[in-house]
C-alpha angles and dihedrals in degrees: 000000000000123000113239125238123237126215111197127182118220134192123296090207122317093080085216091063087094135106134248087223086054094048103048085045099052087056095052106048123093101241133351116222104215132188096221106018087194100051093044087053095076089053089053101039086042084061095030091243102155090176099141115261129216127186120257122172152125092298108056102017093123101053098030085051091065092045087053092042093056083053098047088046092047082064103266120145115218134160130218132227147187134217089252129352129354130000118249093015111124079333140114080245094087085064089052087046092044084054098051094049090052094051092041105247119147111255117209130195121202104195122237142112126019118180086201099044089040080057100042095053099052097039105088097229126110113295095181095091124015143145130219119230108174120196107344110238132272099225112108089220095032091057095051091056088052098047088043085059096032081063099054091045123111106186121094104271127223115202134178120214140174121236091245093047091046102098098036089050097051091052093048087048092052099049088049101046096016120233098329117160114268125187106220109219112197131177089345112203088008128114092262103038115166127205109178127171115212153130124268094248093055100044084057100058102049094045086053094046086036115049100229120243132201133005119325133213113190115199107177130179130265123243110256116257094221078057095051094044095049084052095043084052093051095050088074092052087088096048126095110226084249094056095048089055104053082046093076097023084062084052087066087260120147117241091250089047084050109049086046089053076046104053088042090061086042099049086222130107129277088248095054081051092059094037093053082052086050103056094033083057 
């Protein structure tokens, strides 16, 4: 029979965040696939776990994975982490754990440390309802689309940043959002942890005149709906009845589906609907 994979959170700073279950189950795998095998060396030396590493990261995640993979089919059991947090999240580990699906051996996870969930928590914004972002692309084009969308959400929003991408990213999320209100996560667990309320444009200005240090967690808040229905209502201002019309008709609506989406929009009746087309006619 297969062997199963493990994912197993580790700590984002403070070493102790860690579980017992993590911990037994780290000492008895076969192997651990690591990101950084030297950084998660002094993890495994702080708590004496000797199981052997292997590397395990963004350059080689597709070809490694199938290496990993044979073991885990030949009946191995191994466990993957990351360099801080939770495996596969915003991590090379989801293409080890796509593999694994796909060949049919049991994938695991043992709960822990989330940097996103760490930030949310403590940010003071809604966490009823929130997305996750990650790290926003690097593509020029590819990072337009997303902060297109990112300014239309209205969902509390998680982001990752590096400290010498901060600034830039925070001006390009203000001009896309406009000046929304941003809790600012830094160094979360560690000695000099950071939790700072603020608005985008003021988180802007201090991280270009400070040069930011450390690991960042950005929780920003979500547009209001009221703001985005008032919004959604104005767009047809500028729409004859007609145009509206064809609007939802070219949708594959009905005309009676579509004068009631109309007078929706409108805040009017259906028969005022029918009435406008009439006259316009």
């Amino acid at each position: 029979m297969a062997g199963t994979l493990f994912l197993c959170a580790t700590p984002i700073g403070n070493l102790e965040d860690i579980t017992l279950r993590t911990l037994k189950l780290l000492r008895e795998v076969d192997w651990i696939a690591a990101e950084d095998t030297r950084h998660s060396r002094i993890l495994l030396e702080h708590y004496q776990i000797r199981t052997p590493l292997t590397s395990y990261h963004e350059h080689n995640k597709y070809e490694k994975a199938q290496v990993l993979v044979e073991k885990l089919l030949a009946g191995e059991r191994g466990a993957l982490i990351t360099d801080a947090g939770t495996p596969a999240i915003s991590d090379p580990g989801e293409e080890l754990v796509r593999q694994c699906l796909a060949a049919g051996v049991p994938v695991t996870s043992l709960p822990g440390a989330c940097a996103g969930i760490t930030a949310l928590t403590v940010s003071g914004l809604s966490t009823r309802r929130f997305c996750f972002e990650g790290f926003l692309p690097a593509d020029k084009k590819e990072r337009r689309q997303v902060l297109e969308a990112l300014g239309q959400e209205v969902r509390t929003v998680v982001l990752y940043e590096a400290p010498h991408r901060l600034a830039r990213t925070l001006g390009e999320l203000r001009e896309a959002l406009g000046n929304r209100r941003v809790t600012v996560c830094r160094e979360l667990t560690k000695l000099h942890e950071e939790i700072w309320p603020a608005t985008l444009e003021e988180a802007e200005t201090r991280f270009r005149e400070e040069a930011p240090r450390g690991e960042f967690v950005l929780v920003l808040e979500g547009r209001s709906l009221r703001e985005l229905s008032e919004e959604k209502a104005r767009a047809w201002e500028g729409m004859s009845l007609a145009e509206h019309l064809e609007h939802y008709q070219s949708q594959g609506l009905d005309k009676k589906e579509a004068m009631k989406r109309m007078a929706q929009d409108r805040g009017c009746s259906r028969r005022e609907i029918y009435q406008g087309l009439l006259e316009e006619s």
